[in-house]
C-alpha positions, -999 to +999 in steps of 0.1 A: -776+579-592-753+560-615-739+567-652-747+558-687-717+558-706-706+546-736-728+569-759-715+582-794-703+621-786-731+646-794-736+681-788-716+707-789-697+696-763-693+662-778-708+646-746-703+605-744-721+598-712-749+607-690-754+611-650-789+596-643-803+609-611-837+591-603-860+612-571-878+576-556-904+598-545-914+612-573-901+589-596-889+616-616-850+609-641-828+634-649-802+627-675-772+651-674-753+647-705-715+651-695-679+631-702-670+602-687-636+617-682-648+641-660-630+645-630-649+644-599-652+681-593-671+682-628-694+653-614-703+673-582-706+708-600-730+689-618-749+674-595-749+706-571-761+732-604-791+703-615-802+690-585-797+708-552-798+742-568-834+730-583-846+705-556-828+707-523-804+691-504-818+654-508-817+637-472-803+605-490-780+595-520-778+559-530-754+553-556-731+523-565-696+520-559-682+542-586-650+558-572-663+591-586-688+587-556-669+570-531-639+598-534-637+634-540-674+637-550-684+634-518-661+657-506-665+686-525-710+680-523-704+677-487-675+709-487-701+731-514-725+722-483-706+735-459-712+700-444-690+680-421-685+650-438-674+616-411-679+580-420-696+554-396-681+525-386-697+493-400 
């Protein structure tokens, strides 16, 4: 998972980015247009309405460092889940 951002605005909404979401199983992309401005909330809505709504709960995200991820994405997937959500210890 990771963005593409950077894009002239199109659409409607006058989206400038996309959320790519690759399945390694399948090898299947999804491209989710949306801003780049979005606050987190916006990034999980969108992940939780294309992906788990569609597909399921996937057993593992990989994603880069973004702070979108790191922070209150994670959260609110995890709190839309009615998941506990702990970190490990390295």
């Amino acid at each position: 998972m990771d963005w593409v951002s950077g894009l002239a605005p199109g659409g409607k909404e006058n989206f400038n980015s996309c959320l790519i979401i690759v399945d390694r199983f399948s090898k299947s992309m999804r491209c989710l247009p949306c801003h780049k401005e979005g606050k987190s909330m916006n990034t999980a809505l969108l992940f939780w309405n294309n992906i788990i709504s569609t597909c399921g709960v996937p057993k593992i995200i990989i994603s880069d460092r973004d702070p979108k991820f790191k922070s209150e994405f994670w959260t609110n997937v995890y709190h839309m889940l009615g998941t506990k959500l702990s970190f490990s210890t390295a």
